[in-house]
Backbone atoms as SQL, in Angstrom:
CREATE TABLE atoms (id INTEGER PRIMARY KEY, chain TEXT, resi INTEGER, resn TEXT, atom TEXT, x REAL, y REAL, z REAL);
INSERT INTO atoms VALUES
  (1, 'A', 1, 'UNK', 'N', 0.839, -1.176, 0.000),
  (2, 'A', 1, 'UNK', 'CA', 0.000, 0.000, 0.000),
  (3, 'A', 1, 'UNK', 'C', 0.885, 1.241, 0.000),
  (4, 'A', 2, 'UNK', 'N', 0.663, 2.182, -0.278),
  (5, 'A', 2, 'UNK', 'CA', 0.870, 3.498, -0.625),
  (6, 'A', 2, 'UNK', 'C', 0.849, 4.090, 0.580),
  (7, 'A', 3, 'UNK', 'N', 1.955, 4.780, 1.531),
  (8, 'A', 3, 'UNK', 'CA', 1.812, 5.466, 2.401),
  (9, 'A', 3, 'UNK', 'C', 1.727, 7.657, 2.185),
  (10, 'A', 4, 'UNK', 'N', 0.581, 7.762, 2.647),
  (11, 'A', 4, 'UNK', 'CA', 0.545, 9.174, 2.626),
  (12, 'A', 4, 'UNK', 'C', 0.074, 9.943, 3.402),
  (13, 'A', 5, 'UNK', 'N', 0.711, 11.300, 4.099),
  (14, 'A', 5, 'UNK', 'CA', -0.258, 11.575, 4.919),
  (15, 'A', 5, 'UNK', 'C', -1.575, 11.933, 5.046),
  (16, 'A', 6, 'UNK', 'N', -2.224, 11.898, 6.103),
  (17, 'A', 6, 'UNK', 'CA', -3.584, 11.888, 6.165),
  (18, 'A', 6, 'UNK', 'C', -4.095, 13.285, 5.269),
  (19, 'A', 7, 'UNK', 'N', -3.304, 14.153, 5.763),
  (20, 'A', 7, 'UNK', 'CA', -3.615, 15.578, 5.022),
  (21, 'A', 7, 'UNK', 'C', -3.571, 15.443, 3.834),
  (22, 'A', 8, 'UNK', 'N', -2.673, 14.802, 3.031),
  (23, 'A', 8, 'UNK', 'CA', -2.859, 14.533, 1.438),
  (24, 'A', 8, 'UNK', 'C', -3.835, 13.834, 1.071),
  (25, 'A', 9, 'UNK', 'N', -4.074, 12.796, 1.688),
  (26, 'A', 9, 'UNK', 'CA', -4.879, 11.675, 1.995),
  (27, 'A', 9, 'UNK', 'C', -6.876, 11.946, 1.865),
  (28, 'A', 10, 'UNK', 'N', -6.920, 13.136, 2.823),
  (29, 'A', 10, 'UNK', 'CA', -7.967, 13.741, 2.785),
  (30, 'A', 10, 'UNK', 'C', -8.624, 14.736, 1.827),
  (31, 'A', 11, 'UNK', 'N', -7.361, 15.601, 1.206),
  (32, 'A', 11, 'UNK', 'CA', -7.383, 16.309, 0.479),
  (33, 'A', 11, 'UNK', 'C', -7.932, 15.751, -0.947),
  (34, 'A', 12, 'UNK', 'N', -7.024, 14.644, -1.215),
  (35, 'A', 12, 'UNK', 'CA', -7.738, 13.904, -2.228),
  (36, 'A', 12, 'UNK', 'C', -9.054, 13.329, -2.804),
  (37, 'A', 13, 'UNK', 'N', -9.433, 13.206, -1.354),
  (38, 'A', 13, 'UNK', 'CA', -10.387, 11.924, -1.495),
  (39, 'A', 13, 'UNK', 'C', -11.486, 12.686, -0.565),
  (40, 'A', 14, 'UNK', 'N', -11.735, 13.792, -0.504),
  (41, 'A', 14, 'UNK', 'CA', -12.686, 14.522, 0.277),
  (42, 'A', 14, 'UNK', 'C', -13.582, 14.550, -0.873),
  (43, 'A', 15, 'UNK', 'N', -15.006, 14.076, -0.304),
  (44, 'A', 15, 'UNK', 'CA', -16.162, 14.833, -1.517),
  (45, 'A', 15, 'UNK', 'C', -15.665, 14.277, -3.070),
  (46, 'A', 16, 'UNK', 'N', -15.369, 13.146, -2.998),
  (47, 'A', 16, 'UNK', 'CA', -15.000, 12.411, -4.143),
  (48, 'A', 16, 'UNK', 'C', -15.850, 11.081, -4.557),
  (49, 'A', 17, 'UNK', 'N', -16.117, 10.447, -5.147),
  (50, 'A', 17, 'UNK', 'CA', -16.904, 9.664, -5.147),
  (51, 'A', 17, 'UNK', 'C', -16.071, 8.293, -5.863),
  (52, 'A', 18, 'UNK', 'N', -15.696, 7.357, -5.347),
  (53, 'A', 18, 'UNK', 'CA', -14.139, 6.588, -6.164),
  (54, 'A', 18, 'UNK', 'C', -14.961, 5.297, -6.023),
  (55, 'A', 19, 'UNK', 'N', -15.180, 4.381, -7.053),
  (56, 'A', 19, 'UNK', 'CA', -15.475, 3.203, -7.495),
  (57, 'A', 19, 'UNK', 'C', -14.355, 2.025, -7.552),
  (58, 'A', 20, 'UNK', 'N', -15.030, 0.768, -7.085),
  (59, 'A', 20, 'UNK', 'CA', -13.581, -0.231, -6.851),
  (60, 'A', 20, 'UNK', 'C', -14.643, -1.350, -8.047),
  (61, 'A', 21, 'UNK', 'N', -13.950, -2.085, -8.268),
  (62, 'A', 21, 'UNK', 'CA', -14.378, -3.238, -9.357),
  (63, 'A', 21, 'UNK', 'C', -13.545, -4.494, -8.587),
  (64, 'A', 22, 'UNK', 'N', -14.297, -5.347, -8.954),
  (65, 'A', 22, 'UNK', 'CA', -13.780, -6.996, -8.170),
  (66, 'A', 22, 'UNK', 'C', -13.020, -6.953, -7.246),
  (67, 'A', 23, 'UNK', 'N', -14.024, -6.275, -6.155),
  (68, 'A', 23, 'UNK', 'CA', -14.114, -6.675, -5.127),
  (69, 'A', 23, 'UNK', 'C', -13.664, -7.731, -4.676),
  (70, 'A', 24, 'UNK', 'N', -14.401, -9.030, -5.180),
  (71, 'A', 24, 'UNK', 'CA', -14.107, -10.007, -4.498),
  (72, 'A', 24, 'UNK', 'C', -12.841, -10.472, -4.892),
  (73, 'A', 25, 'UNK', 'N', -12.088, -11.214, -4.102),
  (74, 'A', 25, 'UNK', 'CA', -10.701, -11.498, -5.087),
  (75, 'A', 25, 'UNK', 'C', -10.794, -13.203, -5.211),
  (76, 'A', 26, 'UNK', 'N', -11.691, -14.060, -5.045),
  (77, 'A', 26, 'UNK', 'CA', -11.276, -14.922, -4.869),
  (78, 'A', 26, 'UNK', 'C', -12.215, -15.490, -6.521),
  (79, 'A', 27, 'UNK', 'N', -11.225, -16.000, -7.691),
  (80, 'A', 27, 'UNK', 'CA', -12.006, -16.456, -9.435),
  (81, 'A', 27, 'UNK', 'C', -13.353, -16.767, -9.164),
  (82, 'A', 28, 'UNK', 'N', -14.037, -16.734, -9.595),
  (83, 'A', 28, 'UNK', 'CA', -15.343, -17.987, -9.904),
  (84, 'A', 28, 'UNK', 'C', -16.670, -17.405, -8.847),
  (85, 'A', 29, 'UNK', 'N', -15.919, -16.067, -8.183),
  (86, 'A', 29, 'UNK', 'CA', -17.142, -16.083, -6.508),
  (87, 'A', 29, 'UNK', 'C', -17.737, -14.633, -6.359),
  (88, 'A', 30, 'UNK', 'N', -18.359, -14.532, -5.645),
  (89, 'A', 30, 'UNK', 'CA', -18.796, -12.915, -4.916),
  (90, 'A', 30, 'UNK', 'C', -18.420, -12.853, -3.794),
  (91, 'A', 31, 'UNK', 'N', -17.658, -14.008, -2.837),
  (92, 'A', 31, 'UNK', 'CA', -16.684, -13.611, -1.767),
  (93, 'A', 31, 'UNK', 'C', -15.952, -12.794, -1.795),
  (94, 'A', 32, 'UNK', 'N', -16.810, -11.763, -0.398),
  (95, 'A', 32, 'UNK', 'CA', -15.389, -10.534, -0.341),
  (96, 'A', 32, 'UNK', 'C', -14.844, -11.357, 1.239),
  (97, 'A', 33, 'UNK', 'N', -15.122, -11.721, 1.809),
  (98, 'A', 33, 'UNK', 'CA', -14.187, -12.088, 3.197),
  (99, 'A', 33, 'UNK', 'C', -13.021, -11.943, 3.205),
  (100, 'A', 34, 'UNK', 'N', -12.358, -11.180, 3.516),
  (101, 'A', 34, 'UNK', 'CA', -11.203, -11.104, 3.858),
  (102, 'A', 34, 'UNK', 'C', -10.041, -10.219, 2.517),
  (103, 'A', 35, 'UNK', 'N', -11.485, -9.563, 1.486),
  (104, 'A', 35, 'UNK', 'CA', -10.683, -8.879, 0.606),
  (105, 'A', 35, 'UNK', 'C', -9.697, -7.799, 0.847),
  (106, 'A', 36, 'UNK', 'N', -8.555, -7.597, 0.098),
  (107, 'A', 36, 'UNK', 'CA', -7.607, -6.880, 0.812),
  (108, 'A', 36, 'UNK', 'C', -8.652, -5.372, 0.571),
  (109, 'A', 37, 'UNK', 'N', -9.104, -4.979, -0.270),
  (110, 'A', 37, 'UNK', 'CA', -9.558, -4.206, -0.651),
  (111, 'A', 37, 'UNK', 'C', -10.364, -3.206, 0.625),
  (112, 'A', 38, 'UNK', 'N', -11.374, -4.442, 0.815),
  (113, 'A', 38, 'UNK', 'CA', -11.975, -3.840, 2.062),
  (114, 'A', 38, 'UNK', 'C', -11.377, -2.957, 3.324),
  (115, 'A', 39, 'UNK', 'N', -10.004, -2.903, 3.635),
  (116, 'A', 39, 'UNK', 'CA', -9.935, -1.813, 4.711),
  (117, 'A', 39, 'UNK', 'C', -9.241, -0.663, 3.844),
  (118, 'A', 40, 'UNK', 'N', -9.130, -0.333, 2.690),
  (119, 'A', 40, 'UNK', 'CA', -8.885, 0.696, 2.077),
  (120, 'A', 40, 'UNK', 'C', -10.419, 1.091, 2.091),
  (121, 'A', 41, 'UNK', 'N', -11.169, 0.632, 1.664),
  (122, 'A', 41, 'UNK', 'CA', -12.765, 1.080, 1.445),
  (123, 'A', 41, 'UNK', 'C', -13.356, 1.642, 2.675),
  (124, 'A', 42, 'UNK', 'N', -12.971, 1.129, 3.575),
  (125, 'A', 42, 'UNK', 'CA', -13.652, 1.595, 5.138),
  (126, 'A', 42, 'UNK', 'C', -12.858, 2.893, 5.613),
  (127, 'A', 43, 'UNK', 'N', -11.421, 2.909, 5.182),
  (128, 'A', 43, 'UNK', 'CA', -10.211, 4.323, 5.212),
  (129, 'A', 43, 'UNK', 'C', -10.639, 5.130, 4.816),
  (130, 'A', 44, 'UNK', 'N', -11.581, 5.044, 3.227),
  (131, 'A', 44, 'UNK', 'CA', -11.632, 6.205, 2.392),
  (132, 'A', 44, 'UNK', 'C', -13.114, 6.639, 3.493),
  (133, 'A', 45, 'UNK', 'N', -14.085, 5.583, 3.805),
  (134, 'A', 45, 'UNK', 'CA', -15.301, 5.790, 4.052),
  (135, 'A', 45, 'UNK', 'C', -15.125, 7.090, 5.390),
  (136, 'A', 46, 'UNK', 'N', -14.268, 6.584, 6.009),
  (137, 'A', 46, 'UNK', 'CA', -14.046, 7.493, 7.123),
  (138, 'A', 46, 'UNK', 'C', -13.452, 8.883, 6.674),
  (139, 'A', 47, 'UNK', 'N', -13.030, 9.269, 5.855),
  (140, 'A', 47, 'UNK', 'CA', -12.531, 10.617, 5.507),
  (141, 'A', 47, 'UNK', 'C', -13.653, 10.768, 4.071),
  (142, 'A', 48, 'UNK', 'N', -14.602, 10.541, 4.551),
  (143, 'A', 48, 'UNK', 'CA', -15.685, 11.341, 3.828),
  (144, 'A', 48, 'UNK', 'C', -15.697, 11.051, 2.086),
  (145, 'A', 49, 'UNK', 'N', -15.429, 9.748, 1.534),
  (146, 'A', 49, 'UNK', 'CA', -15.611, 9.875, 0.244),
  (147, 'A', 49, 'UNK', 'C', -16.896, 9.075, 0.070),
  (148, 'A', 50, 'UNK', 'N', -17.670, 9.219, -1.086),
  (149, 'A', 50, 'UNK', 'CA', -18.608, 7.985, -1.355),
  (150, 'A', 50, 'UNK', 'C', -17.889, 7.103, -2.073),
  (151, 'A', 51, 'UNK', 'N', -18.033, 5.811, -1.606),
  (152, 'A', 51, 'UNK', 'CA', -17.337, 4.970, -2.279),
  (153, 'A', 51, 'UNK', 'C', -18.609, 4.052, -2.857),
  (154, 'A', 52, 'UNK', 'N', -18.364, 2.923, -3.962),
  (155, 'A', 52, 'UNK', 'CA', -19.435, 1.787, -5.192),
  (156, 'A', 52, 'UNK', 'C', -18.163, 1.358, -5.121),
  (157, 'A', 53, 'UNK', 'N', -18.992, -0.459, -5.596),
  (158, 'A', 53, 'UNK', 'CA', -18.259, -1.710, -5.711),
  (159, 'A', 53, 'UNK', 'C', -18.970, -2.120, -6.514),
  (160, 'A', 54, 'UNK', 'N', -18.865, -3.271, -7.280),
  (161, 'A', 54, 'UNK', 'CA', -19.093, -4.218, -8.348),
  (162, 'A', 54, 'UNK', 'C', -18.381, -5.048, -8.193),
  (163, 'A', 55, 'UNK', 'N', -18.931, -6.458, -8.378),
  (164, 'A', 55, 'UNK', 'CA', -18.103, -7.644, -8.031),
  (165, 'A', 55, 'UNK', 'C', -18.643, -8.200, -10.033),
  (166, 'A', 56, 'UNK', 'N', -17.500, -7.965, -9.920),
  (167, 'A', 56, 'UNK', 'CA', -17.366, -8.573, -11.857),
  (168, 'A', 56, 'UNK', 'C', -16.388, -9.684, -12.232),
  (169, 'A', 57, 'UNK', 'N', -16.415, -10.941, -12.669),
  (170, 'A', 57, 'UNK', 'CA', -15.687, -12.368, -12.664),
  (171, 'A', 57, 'UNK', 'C', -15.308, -11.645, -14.194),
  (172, 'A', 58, 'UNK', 'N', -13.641, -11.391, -14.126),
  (173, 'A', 58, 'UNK', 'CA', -13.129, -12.003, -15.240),
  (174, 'A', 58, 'UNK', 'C', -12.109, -12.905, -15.657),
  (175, 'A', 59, 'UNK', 'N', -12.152, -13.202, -16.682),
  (176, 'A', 59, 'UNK', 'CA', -11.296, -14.681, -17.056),
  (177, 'A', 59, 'UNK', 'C', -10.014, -14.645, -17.043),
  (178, 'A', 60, 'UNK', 'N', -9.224, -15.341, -16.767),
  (179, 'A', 60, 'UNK', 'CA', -7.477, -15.121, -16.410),
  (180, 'A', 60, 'UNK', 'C', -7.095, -15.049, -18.130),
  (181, 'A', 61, 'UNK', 'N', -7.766, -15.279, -18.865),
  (182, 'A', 61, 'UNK', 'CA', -7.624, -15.289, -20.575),
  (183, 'A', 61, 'UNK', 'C', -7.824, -13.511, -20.788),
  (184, 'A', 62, 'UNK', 'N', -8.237, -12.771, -20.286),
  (185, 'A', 62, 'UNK', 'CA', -8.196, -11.591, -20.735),
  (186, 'A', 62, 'UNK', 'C', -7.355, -10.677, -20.750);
């Protein structure tokens, strides 16, 4: 992960609205348990951004 301070951190991502895609990390599923993703999502949630997810399966062929 990317370390930055909070002040940059906030600045960025204040009143922003940032979308994540596959979510889930595990091929074939809509399991998020234990996605790494998820405590970046709860970071941003707390410094005020709206955050969207989509859990979209794509093929290791793409």
């Amino acid at each position: 992960m990317i370390h930055v301070t909070d002040t940059k951190l906030l600045r960025f991502v204040s009143k922003r609205r940032i979308g994540f895609w596959g979510v889930a990390f595990k091929p074939g599923t809509d399991d998020t348990r234990e996605s790494p993703i998820l405590k970046i999502v709860s970071e941003l949630l707390l410094r005020r951004s709206s955050t969207r997810s989509r859990i979209v399966y794509l093929d290791n062929h793409v």
